[in-house]
Backbone bond lengths (Angstrom), bond angles and torsions (degrees), N, CA, C in turn:
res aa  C-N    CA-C-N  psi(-1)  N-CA   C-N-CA  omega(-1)  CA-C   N-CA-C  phi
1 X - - - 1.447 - - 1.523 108.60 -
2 X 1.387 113.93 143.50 1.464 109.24 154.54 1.527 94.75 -168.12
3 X 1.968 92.54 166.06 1.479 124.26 -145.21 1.234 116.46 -145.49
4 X 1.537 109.09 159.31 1.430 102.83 177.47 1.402 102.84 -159.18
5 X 1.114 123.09 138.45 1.606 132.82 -171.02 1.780 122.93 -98.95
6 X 1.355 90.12 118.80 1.764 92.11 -169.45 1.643 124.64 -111.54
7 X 1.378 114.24 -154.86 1.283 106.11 146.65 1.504 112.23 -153.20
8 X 1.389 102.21 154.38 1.827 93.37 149.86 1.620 161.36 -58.50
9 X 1.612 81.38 98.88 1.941 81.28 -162.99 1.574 99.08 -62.18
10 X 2.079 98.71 -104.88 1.210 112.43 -149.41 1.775 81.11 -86.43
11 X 1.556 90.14 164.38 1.632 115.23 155.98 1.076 124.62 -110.93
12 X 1.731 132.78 148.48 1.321 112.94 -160.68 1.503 99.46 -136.72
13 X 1.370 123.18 97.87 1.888 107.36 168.00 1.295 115.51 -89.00
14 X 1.368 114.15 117.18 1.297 122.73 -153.27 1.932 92.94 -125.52
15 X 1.636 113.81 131.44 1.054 108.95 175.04 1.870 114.11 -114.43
16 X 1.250 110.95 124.82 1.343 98.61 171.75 1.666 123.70 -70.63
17 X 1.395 125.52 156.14 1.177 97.23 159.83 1.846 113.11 -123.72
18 X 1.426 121.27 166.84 1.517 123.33 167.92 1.869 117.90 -14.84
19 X 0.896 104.62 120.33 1.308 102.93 -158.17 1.625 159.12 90.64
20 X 1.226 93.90 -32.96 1.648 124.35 155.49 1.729 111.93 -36.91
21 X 1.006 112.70 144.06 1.757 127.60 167.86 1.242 105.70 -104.03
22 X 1.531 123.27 103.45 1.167 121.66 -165.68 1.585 103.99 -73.78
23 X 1.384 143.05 -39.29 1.170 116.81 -173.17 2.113 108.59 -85.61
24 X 1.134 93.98 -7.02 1.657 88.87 161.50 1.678 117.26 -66.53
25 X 0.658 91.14 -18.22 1.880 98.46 -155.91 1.334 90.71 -97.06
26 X 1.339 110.88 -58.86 1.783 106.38 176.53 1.510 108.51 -46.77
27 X 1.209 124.89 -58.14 1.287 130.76 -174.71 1.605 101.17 -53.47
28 X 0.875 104.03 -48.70 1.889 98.63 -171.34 1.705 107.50 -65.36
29 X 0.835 116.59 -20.74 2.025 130.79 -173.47 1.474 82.19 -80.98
30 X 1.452 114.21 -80.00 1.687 105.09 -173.48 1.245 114.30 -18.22
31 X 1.375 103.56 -72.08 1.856 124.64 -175.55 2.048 100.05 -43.87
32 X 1.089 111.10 -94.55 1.303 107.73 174.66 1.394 129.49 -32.85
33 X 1.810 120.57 -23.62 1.289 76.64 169.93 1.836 99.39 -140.77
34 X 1.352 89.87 36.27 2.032 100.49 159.82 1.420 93.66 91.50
35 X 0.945 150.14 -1.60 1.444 142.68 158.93 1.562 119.77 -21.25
36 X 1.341 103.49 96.68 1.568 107.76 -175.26 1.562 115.66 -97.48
37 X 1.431 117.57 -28.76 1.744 141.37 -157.45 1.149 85.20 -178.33
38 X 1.568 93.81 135.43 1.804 131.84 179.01 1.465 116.28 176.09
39 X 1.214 129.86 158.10 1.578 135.68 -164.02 1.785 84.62 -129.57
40 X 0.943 101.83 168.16 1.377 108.61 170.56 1.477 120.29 178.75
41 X 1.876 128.82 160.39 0.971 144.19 -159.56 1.216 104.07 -129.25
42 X 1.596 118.28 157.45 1.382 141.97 -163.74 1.030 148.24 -146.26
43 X 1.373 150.18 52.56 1.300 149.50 -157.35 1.951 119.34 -114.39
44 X 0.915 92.08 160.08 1.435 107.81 -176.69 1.597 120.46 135.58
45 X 1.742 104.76 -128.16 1.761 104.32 -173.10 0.916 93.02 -157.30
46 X 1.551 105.99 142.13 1.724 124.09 175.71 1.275 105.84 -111.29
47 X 1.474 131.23 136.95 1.466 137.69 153.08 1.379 117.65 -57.49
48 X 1.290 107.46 -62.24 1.482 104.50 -178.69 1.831 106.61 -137.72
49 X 1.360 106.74 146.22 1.408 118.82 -168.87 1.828 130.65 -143.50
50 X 1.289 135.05 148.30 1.343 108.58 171.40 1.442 88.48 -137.59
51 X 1.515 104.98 131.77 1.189 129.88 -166.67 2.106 112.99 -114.07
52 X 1.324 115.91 113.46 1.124 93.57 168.86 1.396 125.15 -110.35
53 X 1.199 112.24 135.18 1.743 123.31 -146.21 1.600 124.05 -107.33
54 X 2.025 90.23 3.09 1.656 101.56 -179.22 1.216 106.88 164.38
55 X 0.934 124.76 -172.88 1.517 146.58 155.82 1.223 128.75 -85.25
56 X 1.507 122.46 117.10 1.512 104.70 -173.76 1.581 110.65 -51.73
57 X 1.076 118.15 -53.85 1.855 109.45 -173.13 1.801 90.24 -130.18
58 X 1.197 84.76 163.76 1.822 94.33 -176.46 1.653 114.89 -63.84
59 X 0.643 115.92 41.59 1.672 121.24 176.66 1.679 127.87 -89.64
60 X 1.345 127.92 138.20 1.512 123.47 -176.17 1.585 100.57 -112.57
61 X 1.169 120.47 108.52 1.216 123.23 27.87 1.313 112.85 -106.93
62 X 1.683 142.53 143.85 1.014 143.57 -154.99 1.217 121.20 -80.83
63 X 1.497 137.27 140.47 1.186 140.56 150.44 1.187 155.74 -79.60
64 X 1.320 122.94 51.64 1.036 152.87 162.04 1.808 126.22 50.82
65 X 0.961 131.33 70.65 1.015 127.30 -167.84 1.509 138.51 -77.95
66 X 1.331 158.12 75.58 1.332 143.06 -101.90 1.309 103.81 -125.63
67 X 1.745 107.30 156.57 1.500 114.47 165.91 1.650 103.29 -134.31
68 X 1.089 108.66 147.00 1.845 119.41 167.47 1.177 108.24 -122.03
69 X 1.767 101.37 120.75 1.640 118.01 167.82 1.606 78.41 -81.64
70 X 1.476 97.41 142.64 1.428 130.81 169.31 1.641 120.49 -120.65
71 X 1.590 113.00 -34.60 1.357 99.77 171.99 2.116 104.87 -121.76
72 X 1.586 107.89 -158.73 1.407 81.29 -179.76 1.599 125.20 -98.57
73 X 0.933 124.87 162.68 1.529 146.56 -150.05 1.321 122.68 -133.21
74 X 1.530 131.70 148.15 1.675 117.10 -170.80 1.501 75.51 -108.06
75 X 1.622 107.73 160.52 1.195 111.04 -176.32 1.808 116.87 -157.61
76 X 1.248 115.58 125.25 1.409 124.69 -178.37 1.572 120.70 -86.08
77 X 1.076 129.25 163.58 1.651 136.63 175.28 0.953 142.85 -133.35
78 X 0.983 139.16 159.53 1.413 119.51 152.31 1.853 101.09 -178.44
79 X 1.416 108.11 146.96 1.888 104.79 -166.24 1.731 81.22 179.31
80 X 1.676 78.10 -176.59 1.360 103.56 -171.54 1.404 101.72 -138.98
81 X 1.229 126.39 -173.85 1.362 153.78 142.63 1.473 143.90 -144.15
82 X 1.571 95.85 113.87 1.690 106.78 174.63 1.582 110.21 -107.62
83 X 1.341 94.42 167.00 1.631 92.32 167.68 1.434 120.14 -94.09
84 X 1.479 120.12 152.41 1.494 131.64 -169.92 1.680 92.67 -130.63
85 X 1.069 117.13 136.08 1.209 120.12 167.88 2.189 127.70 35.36
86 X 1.448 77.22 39.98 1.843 116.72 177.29 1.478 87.46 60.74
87 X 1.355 136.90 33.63 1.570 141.81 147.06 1.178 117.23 -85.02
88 X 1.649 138.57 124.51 1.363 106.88 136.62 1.191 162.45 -48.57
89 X 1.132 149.43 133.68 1.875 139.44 -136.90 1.057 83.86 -138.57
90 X 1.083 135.54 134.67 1.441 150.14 128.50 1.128 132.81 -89.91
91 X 1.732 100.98 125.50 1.805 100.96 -165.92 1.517 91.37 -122.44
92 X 1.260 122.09 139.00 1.376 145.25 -141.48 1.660 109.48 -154.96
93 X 1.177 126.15 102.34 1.493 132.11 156.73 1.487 107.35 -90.09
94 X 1.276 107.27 132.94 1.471 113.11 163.20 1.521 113.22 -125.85
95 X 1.368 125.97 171.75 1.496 141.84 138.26 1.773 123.35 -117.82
96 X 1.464 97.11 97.90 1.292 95.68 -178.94 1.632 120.95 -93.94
97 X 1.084 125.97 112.17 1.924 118.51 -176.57 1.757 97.98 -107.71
98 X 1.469 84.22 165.48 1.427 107.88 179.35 1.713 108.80 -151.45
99 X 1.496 103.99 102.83 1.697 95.14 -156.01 1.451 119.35 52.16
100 X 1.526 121.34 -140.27 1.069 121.69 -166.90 1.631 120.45 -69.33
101 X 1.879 102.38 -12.12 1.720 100.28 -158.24 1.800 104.41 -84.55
102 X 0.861 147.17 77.98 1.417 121.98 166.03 1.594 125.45 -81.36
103 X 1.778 101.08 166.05 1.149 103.20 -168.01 1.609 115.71 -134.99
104 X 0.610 118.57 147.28 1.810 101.30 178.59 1.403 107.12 -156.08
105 X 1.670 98.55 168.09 1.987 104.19 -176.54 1.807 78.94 139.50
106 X 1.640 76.36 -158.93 1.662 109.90 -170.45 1.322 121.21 -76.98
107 X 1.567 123.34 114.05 1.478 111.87 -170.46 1.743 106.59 -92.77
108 X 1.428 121.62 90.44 1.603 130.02 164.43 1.364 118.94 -89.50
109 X 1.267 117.15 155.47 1.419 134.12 179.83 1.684 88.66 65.48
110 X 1.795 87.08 -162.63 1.611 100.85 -162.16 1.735 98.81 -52.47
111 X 1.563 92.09 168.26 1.887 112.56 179.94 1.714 96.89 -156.85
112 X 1.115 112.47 98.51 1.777 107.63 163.16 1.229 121.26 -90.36
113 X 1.363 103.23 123.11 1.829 95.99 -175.07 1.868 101.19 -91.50
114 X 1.593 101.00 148.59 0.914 133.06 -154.72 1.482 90.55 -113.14
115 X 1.696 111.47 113.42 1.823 115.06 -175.43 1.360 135.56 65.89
116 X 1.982 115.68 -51.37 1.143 114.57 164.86 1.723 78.59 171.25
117 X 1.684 74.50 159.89 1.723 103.41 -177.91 1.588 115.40 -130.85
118 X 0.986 118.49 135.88 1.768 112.05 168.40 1.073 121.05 -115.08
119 X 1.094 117.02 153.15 1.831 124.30 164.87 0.986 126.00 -154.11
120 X 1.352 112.45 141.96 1.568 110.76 -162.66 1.820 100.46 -134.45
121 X 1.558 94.48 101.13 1.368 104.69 -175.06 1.442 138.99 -105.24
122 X 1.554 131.93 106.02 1.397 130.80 -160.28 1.282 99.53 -98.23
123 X 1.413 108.23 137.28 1.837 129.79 177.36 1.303 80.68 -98.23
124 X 1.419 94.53 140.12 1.346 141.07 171.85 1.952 112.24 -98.80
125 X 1.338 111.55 95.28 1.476 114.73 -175.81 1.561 119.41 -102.26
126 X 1.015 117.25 153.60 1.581 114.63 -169.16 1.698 123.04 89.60
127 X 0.927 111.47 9.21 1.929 115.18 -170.38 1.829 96.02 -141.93
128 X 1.582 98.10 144.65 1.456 115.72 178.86 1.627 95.05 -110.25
129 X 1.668 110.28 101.62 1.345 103.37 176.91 1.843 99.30 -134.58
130 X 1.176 107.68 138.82 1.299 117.80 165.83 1.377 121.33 -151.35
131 X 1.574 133.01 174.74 1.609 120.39 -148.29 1.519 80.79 -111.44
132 X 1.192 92.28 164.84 2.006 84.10 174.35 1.807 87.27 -153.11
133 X 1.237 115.19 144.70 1.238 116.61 -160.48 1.988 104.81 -84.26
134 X 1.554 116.28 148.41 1.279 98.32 -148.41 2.248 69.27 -130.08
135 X 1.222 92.41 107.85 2.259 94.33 -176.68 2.119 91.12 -68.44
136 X 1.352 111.82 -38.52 1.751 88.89 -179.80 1.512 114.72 -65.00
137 X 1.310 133.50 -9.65 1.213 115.51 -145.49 1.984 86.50 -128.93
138 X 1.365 111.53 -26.21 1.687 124.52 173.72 1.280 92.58 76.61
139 X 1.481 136.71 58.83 1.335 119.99 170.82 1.702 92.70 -171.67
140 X 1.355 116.60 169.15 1.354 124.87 166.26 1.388 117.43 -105.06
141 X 1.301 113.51 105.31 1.677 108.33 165.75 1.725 123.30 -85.83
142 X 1.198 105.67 173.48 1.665 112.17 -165.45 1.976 77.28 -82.32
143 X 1.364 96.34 141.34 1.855 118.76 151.92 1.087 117.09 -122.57
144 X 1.053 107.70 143.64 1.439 126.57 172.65 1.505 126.42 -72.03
145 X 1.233 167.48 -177.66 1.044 159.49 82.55 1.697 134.67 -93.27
């Protein structure tokens, strides 16, 4: 395990609208307005989405297993953002259902929100954290410094 102790700067109510790529847009807010560390929340509906929902078999480094929302969907959140390679990254769990089907995991590549999206995002101030890419494990975790 390891940790690092912060606080709450800025707050961010951020509205998506119909059409929007939600992790583009997040990424571009980071960028615009210095977003280094933040936790953040999510609700609304996506049109279209690719969700990854596991690992094909339990193996490190993992293989990726995928789902595509194709039509629209109500949809929950929750992620953060650090920087990876002086980028912001956004890592994003969702559960998106549609009637009975739901789906959940990692929302990568495109995400169209469907009507409107929200987020409500707290920067995290006081901590030097960024992802640094880890080749045994095939993924980037948050480090500390």
């Amino acid at each position: 395990m390891d940790y690092s102790v912060g606080n709450i700067g800025r707050v961010f109510a951020v509205r998506l609208d119909h059409g929007d790529d939600i992790l583009r847009e997040l990424e571009g807010l980071a960028v615009a307005e210095d977003i280094r560390s933040a936790a953040f929340i999510m609700l609304g509906a996506v049109k279209e989405a690719n969700l990854v929902v596991g690992p094909k078999t339990c193996e490190v480094p993992p293989d990726p297993s995928w789902e595509k929302i194709t039509d629209a969907h109500e949809i929950l959140g929750i992620g953060n953002i650090f920087r990876e390679e002086g980028k912001p990254k956004i890592h994003l769990h969702s559960a998106a259902g549609r009637g009975a089907s739901v789906k959940a995991g990692c929302l990568r590549k495109e995400s169209e929100v469907f009507m409107v999206a929200e987020v409500f995002i707290m920067e995290i101030c006081a901590i030097s954290a960024t992802r640094v890419f880890d080749p045994k494990r095939g993924f980037s975790p948050v480090t500390f410094r």
